[in-house]
KOLDOKOL-188038 format. One record per residue (C-alpha): x, y, z; residue in one letter; residue number from 0; chain. Coordinates in Angstrom, 3 decimals, always signed. Example, Ala and Ser with C-alpha at 12.3 -4.5 7.8 and 13.67 -1.06 7.14 Angstrom:
// KOLDOKOL-188038
<<+12.300,-4.500,+7.800>,A,0,A>,
<<+13.670,-1.060,+7.140>,S,1,A>,
//
This chain:
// KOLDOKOL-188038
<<+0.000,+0.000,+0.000>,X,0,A>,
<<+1.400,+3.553,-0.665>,X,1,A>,
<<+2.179,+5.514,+1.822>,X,2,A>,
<<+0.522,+9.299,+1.152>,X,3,A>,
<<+0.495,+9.621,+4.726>,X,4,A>,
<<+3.145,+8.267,+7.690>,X,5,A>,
<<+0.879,+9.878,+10.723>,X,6,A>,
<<-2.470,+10.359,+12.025>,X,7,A>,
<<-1.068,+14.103,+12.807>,X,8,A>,
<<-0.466,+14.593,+8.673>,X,9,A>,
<<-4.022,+13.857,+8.394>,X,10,A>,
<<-5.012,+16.065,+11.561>,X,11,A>,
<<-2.686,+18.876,+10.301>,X,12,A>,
<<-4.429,+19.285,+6.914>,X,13,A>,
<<-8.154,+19.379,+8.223>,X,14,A>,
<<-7.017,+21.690,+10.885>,X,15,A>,
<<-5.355,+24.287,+8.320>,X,16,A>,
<<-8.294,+23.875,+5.749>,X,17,A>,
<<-11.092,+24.625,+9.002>,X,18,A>,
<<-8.781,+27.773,+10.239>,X,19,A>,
<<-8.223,+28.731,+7.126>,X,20,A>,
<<-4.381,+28.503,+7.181>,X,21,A>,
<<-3.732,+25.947,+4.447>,X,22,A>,
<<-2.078,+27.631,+1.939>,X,23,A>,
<<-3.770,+27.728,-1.055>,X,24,A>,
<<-1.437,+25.883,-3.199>,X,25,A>,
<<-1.700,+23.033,-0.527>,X,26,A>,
<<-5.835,+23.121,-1.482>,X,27,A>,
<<-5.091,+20.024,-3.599>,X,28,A>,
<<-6.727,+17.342,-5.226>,X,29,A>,
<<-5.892,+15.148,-2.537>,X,30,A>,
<<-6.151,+17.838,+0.237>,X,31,A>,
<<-9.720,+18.058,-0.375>,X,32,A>,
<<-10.194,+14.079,-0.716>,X,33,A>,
<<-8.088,+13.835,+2.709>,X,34,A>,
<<-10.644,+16.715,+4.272>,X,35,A>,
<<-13.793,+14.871,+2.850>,X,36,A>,
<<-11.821,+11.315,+4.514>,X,37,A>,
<<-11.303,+12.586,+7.770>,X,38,A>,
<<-15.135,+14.628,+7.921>,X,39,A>,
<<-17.259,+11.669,+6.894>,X,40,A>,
<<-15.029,+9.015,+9.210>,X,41,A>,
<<-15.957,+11.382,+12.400>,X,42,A>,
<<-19.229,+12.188,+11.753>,X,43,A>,
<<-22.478,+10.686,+10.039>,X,44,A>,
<<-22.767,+11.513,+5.999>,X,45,A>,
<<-25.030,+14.233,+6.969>,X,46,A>,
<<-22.859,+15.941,+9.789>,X,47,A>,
<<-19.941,+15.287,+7.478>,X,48,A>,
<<-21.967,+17.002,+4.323>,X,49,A>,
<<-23.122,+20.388,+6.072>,X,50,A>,
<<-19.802,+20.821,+7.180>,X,51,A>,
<<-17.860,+20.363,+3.912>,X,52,A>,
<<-20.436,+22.561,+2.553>,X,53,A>,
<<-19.940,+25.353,+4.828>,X,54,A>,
<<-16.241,+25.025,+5.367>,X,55,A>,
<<-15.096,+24.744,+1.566>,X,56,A>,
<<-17.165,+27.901,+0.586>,X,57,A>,
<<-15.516,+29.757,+4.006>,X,58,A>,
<<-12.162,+28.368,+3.166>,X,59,A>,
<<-13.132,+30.005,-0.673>,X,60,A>,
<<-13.408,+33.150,+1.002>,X,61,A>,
<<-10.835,+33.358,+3.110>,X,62,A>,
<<-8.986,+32.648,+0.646>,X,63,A>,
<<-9.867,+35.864,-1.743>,X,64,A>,
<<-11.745,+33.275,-3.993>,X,65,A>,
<<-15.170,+33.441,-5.196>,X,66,A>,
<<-18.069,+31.219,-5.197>,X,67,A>,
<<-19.918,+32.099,-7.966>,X,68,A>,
<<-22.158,+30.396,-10.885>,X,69,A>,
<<-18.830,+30.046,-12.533>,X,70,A>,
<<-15.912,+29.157,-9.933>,X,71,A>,
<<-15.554,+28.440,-6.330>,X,72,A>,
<<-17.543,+26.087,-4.746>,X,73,A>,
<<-19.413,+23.525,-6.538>,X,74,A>,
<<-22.592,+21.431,-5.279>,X,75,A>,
<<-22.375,+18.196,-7.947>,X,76,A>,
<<-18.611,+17.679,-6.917>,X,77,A>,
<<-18.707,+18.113,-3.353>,X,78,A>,
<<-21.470,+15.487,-3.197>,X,79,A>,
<<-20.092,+13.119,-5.691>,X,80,A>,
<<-16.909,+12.787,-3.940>,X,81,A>,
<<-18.832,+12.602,-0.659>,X,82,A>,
<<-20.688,+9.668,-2.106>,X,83,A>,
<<-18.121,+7.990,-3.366>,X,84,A>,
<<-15.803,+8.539,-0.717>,X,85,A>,
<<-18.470,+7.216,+1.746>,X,86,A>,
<<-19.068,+4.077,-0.605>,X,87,A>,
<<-15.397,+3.053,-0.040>,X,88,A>,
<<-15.541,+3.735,+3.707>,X,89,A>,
<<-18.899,+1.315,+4.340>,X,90,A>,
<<-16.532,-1.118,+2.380>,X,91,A>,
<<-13.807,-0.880,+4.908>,X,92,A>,
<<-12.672,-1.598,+8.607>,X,93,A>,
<<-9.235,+0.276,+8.450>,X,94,A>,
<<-8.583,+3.292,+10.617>,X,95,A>,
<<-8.344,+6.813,+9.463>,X,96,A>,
<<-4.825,+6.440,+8.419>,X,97,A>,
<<-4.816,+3.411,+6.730>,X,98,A>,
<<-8.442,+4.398,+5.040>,X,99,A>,
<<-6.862,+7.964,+3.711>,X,100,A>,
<<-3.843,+5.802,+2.126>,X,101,A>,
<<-5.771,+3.108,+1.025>,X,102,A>,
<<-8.371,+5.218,-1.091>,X,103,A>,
<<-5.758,+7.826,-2.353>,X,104,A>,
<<-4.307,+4.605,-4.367>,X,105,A>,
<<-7.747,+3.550,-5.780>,X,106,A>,
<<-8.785,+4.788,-8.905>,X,107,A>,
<<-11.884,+6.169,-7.319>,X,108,A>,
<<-9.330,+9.107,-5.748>,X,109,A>,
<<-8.588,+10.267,-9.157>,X,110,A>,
<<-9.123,+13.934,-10.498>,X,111,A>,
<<-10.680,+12.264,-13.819>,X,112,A>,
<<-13.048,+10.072,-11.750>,X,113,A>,
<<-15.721,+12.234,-12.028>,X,114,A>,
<<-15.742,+12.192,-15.683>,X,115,A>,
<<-16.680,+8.344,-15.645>,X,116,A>,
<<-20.286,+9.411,-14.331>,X,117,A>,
<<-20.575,+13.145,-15.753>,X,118,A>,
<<-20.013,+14.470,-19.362>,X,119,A>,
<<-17.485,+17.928,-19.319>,X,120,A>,
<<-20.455,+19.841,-20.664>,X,121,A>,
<<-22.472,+18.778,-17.262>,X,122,A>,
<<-20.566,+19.361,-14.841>,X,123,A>,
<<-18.863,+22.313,-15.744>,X,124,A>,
<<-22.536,+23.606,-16.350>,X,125,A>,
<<-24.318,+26.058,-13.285>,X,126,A>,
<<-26.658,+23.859,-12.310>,X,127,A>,
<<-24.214,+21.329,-11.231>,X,128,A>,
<<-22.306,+24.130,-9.857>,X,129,A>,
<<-25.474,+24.874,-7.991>,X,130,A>,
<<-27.635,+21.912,-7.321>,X,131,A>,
<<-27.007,+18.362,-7.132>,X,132,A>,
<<-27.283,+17.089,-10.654>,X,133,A>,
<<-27.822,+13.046,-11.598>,X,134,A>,
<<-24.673,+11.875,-13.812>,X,135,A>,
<<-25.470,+11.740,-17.209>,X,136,A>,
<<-23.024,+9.136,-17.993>,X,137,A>,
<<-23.235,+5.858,-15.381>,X,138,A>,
<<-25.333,+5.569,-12.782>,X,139,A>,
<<-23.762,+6.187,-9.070>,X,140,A>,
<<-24.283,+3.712,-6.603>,X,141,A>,
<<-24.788,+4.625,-2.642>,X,142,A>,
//
């Protein structure tokens, strides 16, 4: 298994920086944001864990001089797809937070292009994914 993280702490460090708004925004990554979405829906329900991400990504936006708009910032249809996916591999697995945030990072599900086995470009770039949870067009997802 690859090893994107040696330490609880690592993982602790990142959510910690993203909620008080100190990650740099260069460190917002790909995986940054899959490792925030890991560690919110292993400590609370899928509920909990989705208001939060919500509220936090658009504050971290802010904070961060971004905007979240119909055209950048945060965007509804992502945030919930990787929440459902991410979730999906979770009920799959009995590893701890550390092992879980290594484990999926080497899956194909934690890939950047993922998204675009469920969604065409022209749907998910659109503003009502941007604004509303929006059905793939694509393959069907699977909670």
């Amino acid at each position: 298994m690859a090893r994107f993280y040696t330490s609880l702490s690592e993982i602790e460090s990142i959510v910690d920086q993203f909620s008080n708004h100190t990650l740099p925004a260069d460190q917002w990554t790909h995986q940054a944001h899959l490792t925030v979405a890991l560690w919110h829906l292993f400590n609370y329900t899928t509920e909990e864990a989705t208001c939060y991400l919500r509220s936090r990504i658009i504050s971290y936006n802010q904070s961060q001089g971004k905007r979240n708009s119909p055209t950048e910032g945060y965007h509804e249809t992502m945030t919930l797809f990787w929440i459902k996916v991410i979730d999906n591999y979770l009920k799959e697995t009995t590893y701890n937070l550390l092992e879980s945030c290594n484990s999926f990072l080497e899956t194909e599900f934690s890939k950047g292009n993922y998204v675009f086995s469920f969604y065409s470009k022209d749907l998910i770039l659109s503003t009502k994914a941007r604004a509303f949870w929006t059905e793939p067009d694509l393959k069907l997802l699977h909670t």
